[in-house]
Z-matrix of the N, CA and C atoms (Angstrom, degrees):
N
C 1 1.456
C 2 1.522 1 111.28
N 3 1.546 2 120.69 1 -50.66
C 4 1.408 3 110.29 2 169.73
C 5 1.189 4 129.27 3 -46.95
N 6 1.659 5 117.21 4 -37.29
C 7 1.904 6 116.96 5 173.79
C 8 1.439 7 103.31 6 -65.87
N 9 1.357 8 124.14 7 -50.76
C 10 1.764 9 119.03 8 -163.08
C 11 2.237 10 88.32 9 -70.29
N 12 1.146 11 118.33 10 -46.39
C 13 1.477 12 87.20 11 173.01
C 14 1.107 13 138.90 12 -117.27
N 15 1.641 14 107.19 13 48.32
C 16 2.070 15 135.54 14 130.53
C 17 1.152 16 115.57 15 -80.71
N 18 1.035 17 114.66 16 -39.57
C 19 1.873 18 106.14 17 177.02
C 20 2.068 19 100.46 18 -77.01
N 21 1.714 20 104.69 19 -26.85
C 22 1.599 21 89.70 20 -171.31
C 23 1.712 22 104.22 21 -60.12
N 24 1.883 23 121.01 22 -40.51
C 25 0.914 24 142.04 23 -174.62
C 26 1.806 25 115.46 24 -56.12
N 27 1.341 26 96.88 25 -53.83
C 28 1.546 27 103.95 26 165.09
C 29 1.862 28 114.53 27 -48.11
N 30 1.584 29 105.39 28 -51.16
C 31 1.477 30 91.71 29 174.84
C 32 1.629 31 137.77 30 -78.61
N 33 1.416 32 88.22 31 -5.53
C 34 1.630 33 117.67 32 154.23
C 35 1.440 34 125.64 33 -43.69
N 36 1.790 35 94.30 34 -63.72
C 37 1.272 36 104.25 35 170.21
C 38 1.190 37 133.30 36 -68.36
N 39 0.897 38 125.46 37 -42.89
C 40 1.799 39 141.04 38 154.76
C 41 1.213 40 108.71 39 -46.74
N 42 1.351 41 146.36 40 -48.31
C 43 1.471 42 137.43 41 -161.49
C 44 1.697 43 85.44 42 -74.93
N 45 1.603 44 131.51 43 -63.01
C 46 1.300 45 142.87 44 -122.28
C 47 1.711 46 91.79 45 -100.82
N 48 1.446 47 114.20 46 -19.98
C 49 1.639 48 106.97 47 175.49
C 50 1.057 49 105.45 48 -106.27
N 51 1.558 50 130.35 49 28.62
C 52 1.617 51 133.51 50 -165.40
C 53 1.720 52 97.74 51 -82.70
N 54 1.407 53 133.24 52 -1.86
C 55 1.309 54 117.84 53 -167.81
C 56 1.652 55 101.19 54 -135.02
N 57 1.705 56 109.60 55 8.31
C 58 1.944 57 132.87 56 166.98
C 59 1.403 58 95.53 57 -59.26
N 60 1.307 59 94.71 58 143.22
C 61 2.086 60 101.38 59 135.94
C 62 0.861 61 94.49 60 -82.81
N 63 1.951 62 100.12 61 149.41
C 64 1.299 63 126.18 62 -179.16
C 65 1.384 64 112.94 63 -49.04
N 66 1.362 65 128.85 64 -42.54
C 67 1.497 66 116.60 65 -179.90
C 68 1.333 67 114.58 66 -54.44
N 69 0.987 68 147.85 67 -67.53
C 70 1.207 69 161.35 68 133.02
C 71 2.242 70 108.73 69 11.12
N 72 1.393 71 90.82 70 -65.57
C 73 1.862 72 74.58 71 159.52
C 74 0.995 73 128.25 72 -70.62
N 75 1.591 74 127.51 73 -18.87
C 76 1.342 75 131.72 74 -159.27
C 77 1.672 76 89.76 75 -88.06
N 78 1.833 77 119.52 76 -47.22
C 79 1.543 78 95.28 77 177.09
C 80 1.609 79 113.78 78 -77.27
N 81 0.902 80 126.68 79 -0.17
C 82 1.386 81 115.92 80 154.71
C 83 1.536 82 124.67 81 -51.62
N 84 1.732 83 109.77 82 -50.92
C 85 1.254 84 108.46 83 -166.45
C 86 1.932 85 97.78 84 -87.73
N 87 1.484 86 119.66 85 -11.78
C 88 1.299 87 119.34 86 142.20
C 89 1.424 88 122.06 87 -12.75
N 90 1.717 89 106.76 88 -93.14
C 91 1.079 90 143.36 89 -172.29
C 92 1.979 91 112.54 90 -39.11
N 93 1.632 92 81.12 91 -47.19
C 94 1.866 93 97.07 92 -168.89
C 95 1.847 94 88.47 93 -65.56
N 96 1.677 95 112.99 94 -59.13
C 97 1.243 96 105.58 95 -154.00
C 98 1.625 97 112.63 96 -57.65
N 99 1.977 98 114.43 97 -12.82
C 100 1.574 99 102.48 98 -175.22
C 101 1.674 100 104.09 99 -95.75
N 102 1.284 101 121.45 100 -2.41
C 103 1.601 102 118.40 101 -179.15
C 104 1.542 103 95.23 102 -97.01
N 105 1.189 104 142.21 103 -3.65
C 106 1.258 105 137.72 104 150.98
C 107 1.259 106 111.54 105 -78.33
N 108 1.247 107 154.60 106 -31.46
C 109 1.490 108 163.70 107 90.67
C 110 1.513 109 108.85 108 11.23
N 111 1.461 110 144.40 109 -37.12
C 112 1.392 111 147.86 110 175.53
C 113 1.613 112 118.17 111 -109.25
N 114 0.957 113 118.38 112 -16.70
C 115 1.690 114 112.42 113 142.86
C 116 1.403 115 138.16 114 -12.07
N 117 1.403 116 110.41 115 115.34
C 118 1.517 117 93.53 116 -173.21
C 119 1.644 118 113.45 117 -61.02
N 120 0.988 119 117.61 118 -0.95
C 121 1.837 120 129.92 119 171.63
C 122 1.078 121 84.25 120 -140.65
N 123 1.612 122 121.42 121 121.74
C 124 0.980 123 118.91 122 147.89
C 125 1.551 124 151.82 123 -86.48
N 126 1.343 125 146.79 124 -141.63
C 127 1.304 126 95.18 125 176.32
C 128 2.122 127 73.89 126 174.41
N 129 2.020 128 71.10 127 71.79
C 130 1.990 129 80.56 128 -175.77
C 131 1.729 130 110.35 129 -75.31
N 132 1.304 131 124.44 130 -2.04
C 133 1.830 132 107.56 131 165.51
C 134 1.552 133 127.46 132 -70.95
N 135 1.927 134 94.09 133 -32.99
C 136 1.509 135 107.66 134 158.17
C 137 1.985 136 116.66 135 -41.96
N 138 1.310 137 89.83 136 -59.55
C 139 1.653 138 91.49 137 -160.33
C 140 1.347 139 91.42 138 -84.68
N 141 1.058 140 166.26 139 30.13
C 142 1.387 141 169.48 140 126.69
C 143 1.490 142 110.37 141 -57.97
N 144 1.501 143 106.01 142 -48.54
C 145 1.528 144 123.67 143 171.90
C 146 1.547 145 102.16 144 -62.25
N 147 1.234 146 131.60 145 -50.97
C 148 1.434 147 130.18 146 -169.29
C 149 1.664 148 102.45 147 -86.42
N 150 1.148 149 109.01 148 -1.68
C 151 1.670 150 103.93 149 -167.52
C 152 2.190 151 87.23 150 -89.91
N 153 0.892 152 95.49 151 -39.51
C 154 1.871 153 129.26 152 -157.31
C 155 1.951 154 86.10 153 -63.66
N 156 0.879 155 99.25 154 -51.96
C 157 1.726 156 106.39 155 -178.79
C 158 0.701 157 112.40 156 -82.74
N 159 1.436 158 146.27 157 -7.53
C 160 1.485 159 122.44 158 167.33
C 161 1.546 160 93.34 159 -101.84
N 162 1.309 161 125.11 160 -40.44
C 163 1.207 162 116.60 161 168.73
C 164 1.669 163 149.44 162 -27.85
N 165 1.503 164 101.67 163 -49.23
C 166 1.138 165 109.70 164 121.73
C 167 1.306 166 171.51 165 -141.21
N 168 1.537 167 103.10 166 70.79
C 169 1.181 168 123.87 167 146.31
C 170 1.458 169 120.25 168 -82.45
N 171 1.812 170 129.57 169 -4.42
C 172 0.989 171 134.72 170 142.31
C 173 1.713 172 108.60 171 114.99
N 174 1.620 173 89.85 172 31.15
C 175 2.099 174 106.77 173 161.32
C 176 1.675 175 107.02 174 -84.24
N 177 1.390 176 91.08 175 104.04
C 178 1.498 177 103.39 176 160.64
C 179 1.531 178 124.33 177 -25.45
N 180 1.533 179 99.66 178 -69.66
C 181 1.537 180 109.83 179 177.63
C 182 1.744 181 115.35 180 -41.54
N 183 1.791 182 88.66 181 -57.09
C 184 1.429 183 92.40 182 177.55
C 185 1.460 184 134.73 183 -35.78
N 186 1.692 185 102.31 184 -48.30
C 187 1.473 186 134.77 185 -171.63
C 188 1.798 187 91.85 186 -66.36
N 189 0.754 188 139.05 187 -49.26
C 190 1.448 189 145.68 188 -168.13
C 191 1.580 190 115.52 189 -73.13
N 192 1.491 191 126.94 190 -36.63
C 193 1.405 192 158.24 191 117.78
C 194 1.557 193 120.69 192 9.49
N 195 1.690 194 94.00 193 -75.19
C 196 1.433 195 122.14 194 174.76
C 197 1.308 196 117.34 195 -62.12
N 198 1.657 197 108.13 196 -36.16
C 199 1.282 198 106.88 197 -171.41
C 200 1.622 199 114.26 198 -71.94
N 201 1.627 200 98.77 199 -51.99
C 202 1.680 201 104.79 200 173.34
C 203 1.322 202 94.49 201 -51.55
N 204 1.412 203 162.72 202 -53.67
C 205 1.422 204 129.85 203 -122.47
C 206 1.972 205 86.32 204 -99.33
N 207 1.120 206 104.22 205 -14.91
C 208 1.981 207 111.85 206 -179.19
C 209 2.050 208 102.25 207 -75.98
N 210 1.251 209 81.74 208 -52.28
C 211 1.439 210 88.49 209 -166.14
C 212 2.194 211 92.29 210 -66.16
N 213 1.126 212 141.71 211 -51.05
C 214 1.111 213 134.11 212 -150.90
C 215 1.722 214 105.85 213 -104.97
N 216 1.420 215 105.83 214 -16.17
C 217 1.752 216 113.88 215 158.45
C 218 1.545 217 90.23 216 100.30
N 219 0.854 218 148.87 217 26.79
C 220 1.796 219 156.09 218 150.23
C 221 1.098 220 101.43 219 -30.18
N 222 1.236 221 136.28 220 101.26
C 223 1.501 222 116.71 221 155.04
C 224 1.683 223 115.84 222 68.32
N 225 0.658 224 108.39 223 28.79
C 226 1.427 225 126.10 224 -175.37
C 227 1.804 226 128.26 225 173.77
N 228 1.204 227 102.32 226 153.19
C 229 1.478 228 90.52 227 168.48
C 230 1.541 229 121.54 228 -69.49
N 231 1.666 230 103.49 229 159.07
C 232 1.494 231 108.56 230 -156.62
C 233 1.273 232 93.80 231 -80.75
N 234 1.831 233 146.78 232 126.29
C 235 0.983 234 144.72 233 173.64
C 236 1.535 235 115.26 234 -129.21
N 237 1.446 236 123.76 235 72.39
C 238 1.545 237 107.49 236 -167.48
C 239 1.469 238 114.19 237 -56.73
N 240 1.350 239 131.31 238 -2.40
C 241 1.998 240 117.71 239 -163.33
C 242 1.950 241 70.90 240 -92.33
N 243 0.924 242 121.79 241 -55.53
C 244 1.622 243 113.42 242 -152.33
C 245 1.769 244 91.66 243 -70.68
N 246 1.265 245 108.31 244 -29.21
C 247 2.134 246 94.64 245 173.91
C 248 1.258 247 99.28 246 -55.17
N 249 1.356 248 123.04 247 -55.90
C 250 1.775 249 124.45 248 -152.35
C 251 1.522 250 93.54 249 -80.13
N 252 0.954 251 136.47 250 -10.82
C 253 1.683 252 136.25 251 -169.20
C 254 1.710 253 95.41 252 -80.30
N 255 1.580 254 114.07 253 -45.07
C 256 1.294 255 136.68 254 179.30
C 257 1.792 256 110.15 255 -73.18
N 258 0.935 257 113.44 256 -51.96
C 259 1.288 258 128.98 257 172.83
C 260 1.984 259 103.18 258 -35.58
N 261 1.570 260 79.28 259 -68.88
C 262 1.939 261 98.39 260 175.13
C 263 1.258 262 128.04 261 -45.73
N 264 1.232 263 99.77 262 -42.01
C 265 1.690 264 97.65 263 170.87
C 266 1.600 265 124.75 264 -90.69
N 267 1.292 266 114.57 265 -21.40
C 268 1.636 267 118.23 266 152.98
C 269 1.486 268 104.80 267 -62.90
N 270 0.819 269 142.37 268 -49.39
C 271 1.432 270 140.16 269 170.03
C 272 1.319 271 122.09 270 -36.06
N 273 1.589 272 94.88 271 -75.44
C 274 1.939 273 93.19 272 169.63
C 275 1.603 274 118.43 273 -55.78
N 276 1.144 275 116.64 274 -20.36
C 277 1.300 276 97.02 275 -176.34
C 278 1.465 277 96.61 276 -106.57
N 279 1.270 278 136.13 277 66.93
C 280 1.174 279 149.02 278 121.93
C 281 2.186 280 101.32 279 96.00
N 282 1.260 281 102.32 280 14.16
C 283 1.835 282 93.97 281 166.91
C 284 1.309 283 128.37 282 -75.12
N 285 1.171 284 123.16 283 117.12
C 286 1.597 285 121.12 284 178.87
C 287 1.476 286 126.31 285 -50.26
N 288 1.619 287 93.66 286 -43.16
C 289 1.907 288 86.72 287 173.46
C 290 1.135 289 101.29 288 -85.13
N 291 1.270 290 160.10 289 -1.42
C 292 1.214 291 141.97 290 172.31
C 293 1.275 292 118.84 291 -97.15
N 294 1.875 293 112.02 292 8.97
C 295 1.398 294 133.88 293 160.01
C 296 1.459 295 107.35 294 -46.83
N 297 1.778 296 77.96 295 -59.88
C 298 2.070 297 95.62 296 -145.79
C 299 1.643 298 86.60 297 -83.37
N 300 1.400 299 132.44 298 -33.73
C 301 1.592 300 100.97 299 -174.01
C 302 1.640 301 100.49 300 -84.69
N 303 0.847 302 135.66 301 -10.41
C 304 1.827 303 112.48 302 145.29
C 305 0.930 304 150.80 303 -53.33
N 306 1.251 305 110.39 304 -27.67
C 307 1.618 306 132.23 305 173.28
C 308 1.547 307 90.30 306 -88.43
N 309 1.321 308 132.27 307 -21.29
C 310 1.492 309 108.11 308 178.54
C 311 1.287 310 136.68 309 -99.32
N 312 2.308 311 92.41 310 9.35
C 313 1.500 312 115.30 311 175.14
C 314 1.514 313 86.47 312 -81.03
N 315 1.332 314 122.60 313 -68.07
C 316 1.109 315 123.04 314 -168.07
C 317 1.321 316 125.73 315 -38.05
N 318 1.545 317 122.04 316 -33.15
C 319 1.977 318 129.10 317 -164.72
C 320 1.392 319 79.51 318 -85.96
N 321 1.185 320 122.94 319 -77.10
C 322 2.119 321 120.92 320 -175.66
C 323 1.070 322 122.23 321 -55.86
N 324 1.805 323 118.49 322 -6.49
C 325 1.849 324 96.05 323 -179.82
C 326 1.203 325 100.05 324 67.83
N 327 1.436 326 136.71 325 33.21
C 328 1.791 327 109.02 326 157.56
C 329 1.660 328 114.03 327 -128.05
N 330 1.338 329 89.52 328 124.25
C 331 1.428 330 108.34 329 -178.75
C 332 1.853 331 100.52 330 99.15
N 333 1.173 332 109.30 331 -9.38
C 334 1.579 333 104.40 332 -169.80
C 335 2.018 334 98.39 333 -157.52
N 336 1.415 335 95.24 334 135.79
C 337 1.828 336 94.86 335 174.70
C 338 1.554 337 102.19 336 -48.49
N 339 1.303 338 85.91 337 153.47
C 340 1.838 339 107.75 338 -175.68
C 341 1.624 340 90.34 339 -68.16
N 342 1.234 341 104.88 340 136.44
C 343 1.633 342 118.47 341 175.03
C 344 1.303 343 106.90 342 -148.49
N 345 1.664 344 138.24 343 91.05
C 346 1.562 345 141.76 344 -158.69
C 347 1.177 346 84.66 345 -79.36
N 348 1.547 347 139.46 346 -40.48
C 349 1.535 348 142.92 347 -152.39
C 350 1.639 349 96.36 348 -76.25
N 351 1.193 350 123.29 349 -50.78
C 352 1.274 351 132.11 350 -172.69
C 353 1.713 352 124.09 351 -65.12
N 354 1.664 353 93.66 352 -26.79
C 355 1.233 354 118.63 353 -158.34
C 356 1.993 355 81.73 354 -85.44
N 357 0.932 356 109.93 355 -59.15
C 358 1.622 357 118.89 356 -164.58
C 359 1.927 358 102.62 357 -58.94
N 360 1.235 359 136.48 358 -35.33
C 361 1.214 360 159.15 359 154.07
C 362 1.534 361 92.87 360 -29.31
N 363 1.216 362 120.97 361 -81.43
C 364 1.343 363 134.33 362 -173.46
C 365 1.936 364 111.77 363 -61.05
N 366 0.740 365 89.33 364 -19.78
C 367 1.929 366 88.30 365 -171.81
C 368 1.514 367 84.37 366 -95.90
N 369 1.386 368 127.86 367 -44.90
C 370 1.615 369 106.74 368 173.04
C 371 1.465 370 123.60 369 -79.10
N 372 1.397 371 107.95 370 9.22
C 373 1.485 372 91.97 371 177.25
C 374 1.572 373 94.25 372 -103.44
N 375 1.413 374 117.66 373 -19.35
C 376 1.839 375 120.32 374 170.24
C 377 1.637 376 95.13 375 -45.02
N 378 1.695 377 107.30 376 -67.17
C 379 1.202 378 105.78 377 -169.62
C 380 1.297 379 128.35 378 -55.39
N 381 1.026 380 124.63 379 -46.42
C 382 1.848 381 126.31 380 170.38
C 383 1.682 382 110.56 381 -56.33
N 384 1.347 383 110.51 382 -18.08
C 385 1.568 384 110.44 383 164.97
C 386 1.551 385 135.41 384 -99.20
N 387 1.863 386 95.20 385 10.02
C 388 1.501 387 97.24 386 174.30
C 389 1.415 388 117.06 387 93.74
N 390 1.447 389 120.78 388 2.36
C 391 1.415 390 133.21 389 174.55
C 392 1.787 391 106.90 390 -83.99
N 393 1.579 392 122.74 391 106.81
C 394 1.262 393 132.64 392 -163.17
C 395 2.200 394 83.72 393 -61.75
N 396 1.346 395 99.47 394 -49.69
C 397 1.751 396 112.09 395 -163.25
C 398 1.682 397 103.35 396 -37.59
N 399 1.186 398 116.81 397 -51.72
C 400 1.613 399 139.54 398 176.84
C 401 1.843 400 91.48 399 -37.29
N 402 1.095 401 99.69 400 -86.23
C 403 1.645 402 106.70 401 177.37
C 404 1.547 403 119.96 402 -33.62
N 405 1.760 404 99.71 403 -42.26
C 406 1.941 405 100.29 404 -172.06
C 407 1.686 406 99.21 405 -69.53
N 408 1.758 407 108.76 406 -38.68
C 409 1.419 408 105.26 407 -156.83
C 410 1.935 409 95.57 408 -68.01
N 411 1.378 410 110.90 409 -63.14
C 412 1.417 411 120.39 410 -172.37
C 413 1.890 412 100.99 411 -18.41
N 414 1.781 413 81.61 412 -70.69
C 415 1.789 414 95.90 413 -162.57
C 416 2.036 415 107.02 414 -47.13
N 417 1.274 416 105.14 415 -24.35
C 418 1.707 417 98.34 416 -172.76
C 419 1.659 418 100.14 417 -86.78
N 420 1.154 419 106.14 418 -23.39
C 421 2.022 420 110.43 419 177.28
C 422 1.326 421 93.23 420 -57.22
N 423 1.835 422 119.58 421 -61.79
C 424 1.793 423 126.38 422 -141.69
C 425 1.721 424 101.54 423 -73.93
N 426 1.822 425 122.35 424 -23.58
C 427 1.133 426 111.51 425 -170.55
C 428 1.392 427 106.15 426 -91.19
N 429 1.307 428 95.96 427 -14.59
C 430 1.830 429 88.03 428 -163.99
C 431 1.815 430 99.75 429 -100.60
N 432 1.465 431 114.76 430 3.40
C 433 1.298 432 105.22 431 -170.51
C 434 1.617 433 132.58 432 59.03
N 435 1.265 434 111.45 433 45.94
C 436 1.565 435 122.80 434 -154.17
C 437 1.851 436 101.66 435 -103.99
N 438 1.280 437 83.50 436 71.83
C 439 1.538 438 84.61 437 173.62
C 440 1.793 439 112.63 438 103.86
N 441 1.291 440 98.19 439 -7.78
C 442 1.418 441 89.15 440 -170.42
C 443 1.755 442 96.58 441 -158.36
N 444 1.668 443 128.30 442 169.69
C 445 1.433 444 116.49 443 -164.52
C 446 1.306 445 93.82 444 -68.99
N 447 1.748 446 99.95 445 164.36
C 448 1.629 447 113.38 446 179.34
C 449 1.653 448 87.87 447 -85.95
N 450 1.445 449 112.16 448 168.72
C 451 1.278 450 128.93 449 -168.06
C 452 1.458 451 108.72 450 -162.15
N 453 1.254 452 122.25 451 69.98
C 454 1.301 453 91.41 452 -158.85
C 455 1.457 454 115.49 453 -95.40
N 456 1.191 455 137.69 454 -6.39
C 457 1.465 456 145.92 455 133.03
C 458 1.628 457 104.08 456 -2.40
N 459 1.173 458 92.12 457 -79.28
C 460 1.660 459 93.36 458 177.19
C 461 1.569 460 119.54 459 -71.10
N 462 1.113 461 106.80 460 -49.75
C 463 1.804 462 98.75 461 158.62
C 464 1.114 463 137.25 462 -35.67
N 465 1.737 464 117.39 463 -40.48
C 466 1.289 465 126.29 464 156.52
C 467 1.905 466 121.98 465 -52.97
N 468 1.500 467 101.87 466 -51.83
C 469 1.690 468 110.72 467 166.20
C 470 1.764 469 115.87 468 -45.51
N 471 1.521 470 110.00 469 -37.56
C 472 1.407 471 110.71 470 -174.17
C 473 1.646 472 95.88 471 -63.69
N 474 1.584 473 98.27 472 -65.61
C 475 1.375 474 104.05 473 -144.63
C 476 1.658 475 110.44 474 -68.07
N 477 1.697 476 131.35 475 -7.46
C 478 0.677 477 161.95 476 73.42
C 479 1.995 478 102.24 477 55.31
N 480 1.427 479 73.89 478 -96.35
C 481 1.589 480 87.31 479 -169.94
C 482 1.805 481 112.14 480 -70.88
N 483 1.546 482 99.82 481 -41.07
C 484 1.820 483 102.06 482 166.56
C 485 2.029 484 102.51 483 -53.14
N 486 0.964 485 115.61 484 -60.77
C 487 1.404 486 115.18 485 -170.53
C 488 2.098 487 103.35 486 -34.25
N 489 1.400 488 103.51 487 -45.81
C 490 1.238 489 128.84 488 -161.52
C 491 1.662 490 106.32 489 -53.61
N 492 1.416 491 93.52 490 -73.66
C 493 1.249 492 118.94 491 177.43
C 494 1.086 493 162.29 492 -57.65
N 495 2.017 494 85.55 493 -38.41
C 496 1.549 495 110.33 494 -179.77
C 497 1.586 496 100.07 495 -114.59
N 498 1.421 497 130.00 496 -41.01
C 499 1.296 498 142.25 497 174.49
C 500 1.543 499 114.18 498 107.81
N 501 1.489 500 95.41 499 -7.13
C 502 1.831 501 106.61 500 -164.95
C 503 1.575 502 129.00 501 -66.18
N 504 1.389 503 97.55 502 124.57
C 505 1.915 504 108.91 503 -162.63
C 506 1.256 505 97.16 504 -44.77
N 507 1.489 506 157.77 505 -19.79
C 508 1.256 507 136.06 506 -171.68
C 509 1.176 508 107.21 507 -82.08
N 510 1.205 509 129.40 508 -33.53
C 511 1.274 510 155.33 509 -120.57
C 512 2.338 511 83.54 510 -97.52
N 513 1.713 512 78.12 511 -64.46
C 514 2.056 513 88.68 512 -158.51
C 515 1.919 514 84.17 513 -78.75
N 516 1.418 515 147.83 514 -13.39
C 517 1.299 516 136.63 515 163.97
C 518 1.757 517 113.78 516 -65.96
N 519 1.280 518 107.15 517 -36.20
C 520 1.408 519 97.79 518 170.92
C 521 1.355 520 124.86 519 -79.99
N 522 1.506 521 114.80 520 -34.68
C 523 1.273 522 116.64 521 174.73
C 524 1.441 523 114.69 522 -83.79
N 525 1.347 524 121.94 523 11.73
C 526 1.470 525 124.71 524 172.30
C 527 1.694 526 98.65 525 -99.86
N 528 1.370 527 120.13 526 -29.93
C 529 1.095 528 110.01 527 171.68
C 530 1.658 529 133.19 528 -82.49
N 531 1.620 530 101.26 529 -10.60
C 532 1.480 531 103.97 530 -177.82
C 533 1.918 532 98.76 531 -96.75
N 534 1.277 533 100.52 532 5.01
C 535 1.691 534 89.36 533 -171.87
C 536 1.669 535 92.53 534 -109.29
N 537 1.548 536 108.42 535 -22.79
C 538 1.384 537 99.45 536 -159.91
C 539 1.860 538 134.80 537 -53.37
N 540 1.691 539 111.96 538 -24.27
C 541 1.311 540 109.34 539 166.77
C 542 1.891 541 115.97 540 -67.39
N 543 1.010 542 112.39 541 -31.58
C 544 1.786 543 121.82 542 171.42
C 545 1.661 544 100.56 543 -79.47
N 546 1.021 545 118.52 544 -40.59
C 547 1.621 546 107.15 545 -176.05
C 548 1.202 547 127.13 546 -139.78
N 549 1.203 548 133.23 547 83.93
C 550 1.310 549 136.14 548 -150.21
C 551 1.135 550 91.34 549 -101.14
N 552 1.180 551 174.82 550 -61.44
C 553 1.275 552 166.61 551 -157.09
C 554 1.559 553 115.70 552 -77.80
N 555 1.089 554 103.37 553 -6.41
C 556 1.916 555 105.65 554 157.34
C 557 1.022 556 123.75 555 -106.11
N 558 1.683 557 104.14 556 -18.46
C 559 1.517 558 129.72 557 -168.88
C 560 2.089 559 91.15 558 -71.07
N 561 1.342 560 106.00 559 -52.83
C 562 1.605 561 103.91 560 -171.29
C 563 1.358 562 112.85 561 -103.87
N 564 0.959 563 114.67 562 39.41
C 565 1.948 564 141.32 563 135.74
C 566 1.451 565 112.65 564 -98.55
N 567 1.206 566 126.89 565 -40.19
C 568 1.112 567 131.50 566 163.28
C 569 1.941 568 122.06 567 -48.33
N 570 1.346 569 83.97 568 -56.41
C 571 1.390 570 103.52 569 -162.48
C 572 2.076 571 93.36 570 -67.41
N 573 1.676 572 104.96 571 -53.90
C 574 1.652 573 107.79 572 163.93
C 575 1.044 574 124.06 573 -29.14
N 576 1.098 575 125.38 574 -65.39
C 577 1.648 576 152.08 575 171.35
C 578 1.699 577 95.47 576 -37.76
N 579 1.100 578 106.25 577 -84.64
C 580 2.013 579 103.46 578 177.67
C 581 0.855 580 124.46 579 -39.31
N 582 1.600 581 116.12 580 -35.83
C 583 1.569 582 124.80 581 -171.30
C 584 1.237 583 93.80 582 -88.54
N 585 1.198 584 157.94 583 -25.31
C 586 1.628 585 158.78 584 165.79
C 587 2.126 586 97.46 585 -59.89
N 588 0.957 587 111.63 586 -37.30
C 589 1.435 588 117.60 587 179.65
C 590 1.550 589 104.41 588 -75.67
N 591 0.973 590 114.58 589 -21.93
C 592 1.657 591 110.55 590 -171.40
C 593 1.542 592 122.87 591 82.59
N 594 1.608 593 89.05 592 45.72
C 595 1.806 594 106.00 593 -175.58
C 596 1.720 595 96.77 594 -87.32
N 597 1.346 596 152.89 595 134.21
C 598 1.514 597 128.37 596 175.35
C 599 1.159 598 101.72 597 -90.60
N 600 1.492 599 125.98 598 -41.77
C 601 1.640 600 120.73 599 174.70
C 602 1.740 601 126.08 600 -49.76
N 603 1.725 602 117.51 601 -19.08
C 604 1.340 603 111.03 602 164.98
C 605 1.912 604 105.49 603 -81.40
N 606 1.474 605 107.64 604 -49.91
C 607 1.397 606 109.38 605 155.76
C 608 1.612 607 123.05 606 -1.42
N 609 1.383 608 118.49 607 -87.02
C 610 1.244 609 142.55 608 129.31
C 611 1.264 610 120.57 609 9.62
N 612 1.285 611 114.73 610 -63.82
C 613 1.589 612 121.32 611 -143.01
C 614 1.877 613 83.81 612 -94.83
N 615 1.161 614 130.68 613 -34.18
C 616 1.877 615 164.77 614 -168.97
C 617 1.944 616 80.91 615 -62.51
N 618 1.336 617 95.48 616 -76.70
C 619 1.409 618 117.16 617 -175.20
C 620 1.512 619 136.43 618 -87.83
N 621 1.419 620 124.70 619 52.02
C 622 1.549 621 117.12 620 -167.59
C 623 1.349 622 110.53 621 -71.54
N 624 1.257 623 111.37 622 11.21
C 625 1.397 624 86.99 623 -177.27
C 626 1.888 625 108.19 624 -139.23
């Protein structure tokens, strides 16, 4: 009964947005695909279907949507080349999270050959758009040297601003470790702070022994 009335709802939407600009239906079928997503059962092939239609009809958000539910197997089979295919085109057309999970097909090679050069492209275009993630991913590439020279000047600026922004234990564990011979006493507030988040490697770092 729920599929015969999502498709009744789908033709709902289509008859009743027949006189919308397309943007406007596409956040409609937005909207439908995340309250199929909040269901006390949910019923993620539905909203995959509504994610899929606005997608392309050419909603960014949507396109970005589609990709996570490809890349993580939502309602669909798990396909990372068709996530990052999705990923790509939220990207070009200017989405921030679909910045940083492009650049993070590219640093891992999944769904797309490993490209660190390509990958770093994309985490700065997150960053010039206000995506804190752009900054966390860059700054953990520049310290650890992952494909490209370490830098850590600028690694420090990334991780820096991720610490800032986002609050995330990987984020203040790496930058507790690239500051820690110059500053050890911010370094294990840092490292506290993560380990209060349930990081085990600041844990660790608290506890060597």
């Amino acid at each position: 009964m729920r599929v015969v009335w999502g498709a009744a709802v789908l033709c709902l939407t289509l008859a009743g947005s027949a006189g919308a600009r397309p943007a406007e239906i596409t956040w409609d079928w937005y909207r439908n695909a995340e309250t199929y997503l909040r269901y006390a059962h949910p019923d993620p092939a539905m909203a995959t279907k509504y994610f899929r239609l606005a997608a392309e009809a050419g909603n960014d958000a949507a396109q970005y949507k589609l990709g996570e539910h490809y890349l993580n197997g939502i309602g669909v089979a798990a396909d990372p080349v068709q996530a990052c295919a999705w990923f790509d085109k939220a990207a070009s057309a200017g989405n921030r999270y679909a910045a940083v999970k492009l650049g993070e097909c590219f640093q891992k090679g999944v769904g797309l050959a490993r490209d660190p050069v390509a990958a770093v492209k994309w985490y700065e275009v997150a960053i010039a758009k206000g995506n804190p993630y752009g900054s966390h991913m860059l700054g953990m590439m520049l310290a650890d040297g992952d494909g490209v020279p370490k830098d850590e000047k600028r690694a420090r600026d990334c991780l820096e601003l991720s610490v800032r922004e986002t609050g995330d234990p990987w984020a203040k564990w790496r930058l507790a470790r690239l500051i820690g011979p110059r500053e050890p006493d911010r370094a294990r507030r840092l490292f506290a702070e993560a380990a209060a988040q349930g990081n085990i490697e600041s844990w660790l770092a608290l506890n060597p022994d």
